[in-house]
C-alpha positions as CSV (number, residue, x, y, z in Angstrom):
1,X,69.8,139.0,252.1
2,X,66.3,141.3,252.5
3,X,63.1,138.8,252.0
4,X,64.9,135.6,252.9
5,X,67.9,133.3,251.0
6,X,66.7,132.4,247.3
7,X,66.9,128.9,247.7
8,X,66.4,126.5,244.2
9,X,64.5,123.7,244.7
10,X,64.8,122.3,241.2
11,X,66.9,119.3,242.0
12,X,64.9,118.3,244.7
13,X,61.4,118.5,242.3
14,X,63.9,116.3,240.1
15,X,64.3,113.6,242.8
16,X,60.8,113.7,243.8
17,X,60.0,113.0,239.8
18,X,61.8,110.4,240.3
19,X,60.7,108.7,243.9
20,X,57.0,109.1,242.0
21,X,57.7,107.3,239.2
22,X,58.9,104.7,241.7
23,X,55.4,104.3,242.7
24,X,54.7,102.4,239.0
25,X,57.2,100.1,239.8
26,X,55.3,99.2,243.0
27,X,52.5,99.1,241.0
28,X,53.7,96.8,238.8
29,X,55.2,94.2,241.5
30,X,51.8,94.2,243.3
31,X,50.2,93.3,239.5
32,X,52.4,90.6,239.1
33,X,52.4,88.9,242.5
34,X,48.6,89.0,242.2
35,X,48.7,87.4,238.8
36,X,51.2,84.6,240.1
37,X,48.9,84.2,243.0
38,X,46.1,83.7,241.0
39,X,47.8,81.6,238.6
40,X,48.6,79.1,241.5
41,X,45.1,79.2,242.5
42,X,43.9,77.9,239.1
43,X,47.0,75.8,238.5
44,X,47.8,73.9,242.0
45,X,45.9,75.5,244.6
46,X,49.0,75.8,246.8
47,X,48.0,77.4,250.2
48,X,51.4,77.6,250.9
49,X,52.2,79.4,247.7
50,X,49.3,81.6,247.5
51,X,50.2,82.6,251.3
52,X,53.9,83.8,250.2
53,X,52.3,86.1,247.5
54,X,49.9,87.8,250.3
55,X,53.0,88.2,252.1
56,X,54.8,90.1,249.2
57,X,51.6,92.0,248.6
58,X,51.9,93.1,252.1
59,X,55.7,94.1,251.8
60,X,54.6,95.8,248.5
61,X,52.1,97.9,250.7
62,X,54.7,98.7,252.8
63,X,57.3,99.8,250.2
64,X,54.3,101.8,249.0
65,X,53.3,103.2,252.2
66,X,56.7,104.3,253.2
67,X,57.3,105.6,249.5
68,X,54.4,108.1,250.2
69,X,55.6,109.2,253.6
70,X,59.0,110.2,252.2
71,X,57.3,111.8,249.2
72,X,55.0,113.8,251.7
73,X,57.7,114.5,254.4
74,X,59.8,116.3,251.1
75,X,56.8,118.2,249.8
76,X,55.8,119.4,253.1
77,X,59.3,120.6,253.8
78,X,59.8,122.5,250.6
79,X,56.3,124.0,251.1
80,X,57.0,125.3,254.5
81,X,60.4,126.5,253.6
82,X,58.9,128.7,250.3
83,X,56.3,130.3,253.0
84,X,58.7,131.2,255.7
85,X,61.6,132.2,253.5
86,X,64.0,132.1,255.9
87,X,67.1,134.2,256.5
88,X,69.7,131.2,256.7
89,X,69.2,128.1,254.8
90,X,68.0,125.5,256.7
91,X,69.1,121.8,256.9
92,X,66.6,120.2,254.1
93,X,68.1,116.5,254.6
94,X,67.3,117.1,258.5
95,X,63.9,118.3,258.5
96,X,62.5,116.1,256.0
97,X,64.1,113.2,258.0
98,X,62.2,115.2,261.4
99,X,58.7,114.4,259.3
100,X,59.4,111.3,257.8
101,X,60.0,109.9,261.5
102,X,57.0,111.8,262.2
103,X,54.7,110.1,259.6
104,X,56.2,106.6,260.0
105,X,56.0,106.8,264.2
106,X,52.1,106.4,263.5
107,X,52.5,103.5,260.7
108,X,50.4,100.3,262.4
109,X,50.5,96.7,260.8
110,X,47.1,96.3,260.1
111,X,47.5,99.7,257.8
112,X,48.9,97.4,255.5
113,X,45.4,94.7,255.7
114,X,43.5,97.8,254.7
115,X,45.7,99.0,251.2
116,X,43.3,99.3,248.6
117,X,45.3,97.1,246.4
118,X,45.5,94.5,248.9
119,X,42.1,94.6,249.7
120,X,41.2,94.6,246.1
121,X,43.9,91.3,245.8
122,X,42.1,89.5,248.4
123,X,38.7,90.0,247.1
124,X,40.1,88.4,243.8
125,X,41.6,85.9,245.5
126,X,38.6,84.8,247.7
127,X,36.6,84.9,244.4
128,X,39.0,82.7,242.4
129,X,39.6,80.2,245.1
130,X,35.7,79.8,245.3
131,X,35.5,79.4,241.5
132,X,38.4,76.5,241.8
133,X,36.7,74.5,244.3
């Protein structure tokens, strides 16, 4: 086919609609284990407690992080793909697993200390567990 395959990308801007409206529901978790941390702060001062809500926060960040990997691995792809138009249709699933890998080779632990909602949850928490002394 002259200029390259026409290749429809509608259901993959579908799924990606969907993966971003995943990102609420991270959203959302991270809102509620902060409240249930705080709450144990006020209520019982748990260190215990409090500690296993950090560490959800954390796999929150995570989930979060990797979320946006995938979603950027996928947008990248289809981006490249609509400039080259290539002559055969390439393997979508394979490439957007090639940058995925890519992205999450350079993931480090302490990425996750430094998630704007984590650091924003710890803040709160220093400040509340300073106000419950």
């Amino acid at each position: 086919m002259p200029g390259g395959a026409r290749i429809s990308f509608s259901s993959v801007d579908n799924a990606l609609s969907s993966l971003k409206n995943c990102q609420s529901y991270i959203n959302t978790g991270m809102h509620i284990a902060s409240l249930v941390a705080f709450d144990l702060v006020e209520s019982f001062n748990d260190v215990e407690d409090v500690n296993s809500m950090e560490n959800i926060m954390l796999e929150y960040a995570a989930m979060d992080r990797e979320l946006n990997h995938y979603i950027t691995a996928v947008e990248e792809t289809v981006h490249q793909i609509k400039q080259e138009k290539p002559e055969n249709i390439p393997d979508l699933k394979n490439l957007v697993k090639e940058k995925f890998t890519a992205l999450e080779s350079k993931n480090n632990d302490s990425d996750l200390q430094r998630h704007e909602k984590y650091v924003y949850f710890k803040d709160q928490l220093k400040d509340m567990r300073k106000q419950c002394k």
